[in-house]
Residue, then its C-alpha position, 0 to 999 in steps of 0.5 A: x919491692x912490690x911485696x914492700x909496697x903490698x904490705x904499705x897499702x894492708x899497714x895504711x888498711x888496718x890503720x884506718x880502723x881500730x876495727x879491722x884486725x887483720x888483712x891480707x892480698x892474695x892471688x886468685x890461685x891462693x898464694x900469700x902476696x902480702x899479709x898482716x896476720x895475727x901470730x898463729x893464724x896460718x897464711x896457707x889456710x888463709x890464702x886458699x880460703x879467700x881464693x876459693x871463697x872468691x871463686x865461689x862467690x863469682x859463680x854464685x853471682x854469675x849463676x843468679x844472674x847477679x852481675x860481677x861480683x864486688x865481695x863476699x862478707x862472712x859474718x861469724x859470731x866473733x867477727x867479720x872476714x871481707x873478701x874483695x877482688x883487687x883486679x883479675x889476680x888478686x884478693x884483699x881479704x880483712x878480718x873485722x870484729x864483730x862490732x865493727x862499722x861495715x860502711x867505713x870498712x868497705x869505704x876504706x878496703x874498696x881504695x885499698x883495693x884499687x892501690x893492690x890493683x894498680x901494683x898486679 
């Protein structure tokens, strides 16, 4: 039932934008919770890349001085992958192509993340 709902909230996410290809919430220890992956992209690689990003980035921010951390964004020459927390157990990951509009991504992850928060 929850995995149902996790999975509504990524649908309703990667409709919002034709740039968003991919999305996925897992929990902060790396386990897949939900996931809208393309074929062939492995869902242990992905979890346990975000979780440990995630982590990194915390500490990063905390390290510096930088407050609590709001995402992590990589930018790659084929794309984007956004890294949000989605209260203290999970992440929402989105992978973007490379021309995507950043502002309405962010916009549009931010409240999915707060619907993830409200279900873990």
């Amino acid at each position: 039932m929850r995995a149902d709902m996790l999975t509504s909230i990524l649908s309703e996410l990667n409709g919002t934008s034709a740039d968003i290809e991919a999305s996925a919430i897992i929990s902060t220890d790396g386990l897949m919770m939900a996931a809208l992956l393309p074929a062939g992209m492995d869902e242990d690689r992905v979890g346990a890349m975000s979780a440990a990003m995630l982590s990194l980035g915390d500490r990063t921010s905390n390290e510096l001085a930088r407050g609590s951390l709001e995402q992590v964004l990589i930018k790659g020459d084929k794309g984007y992958v956004l890294m949000t927390g989605a209260g203290g157990d999970a992440v929402l990951t989105v992978l973007a192509k490379p021309n995507a509009k950043l502002g309405l991504i962010f916009l549009d992850v931010k409240r999915a993340a707060e619907a993830v928060t409200k279900l873990v």
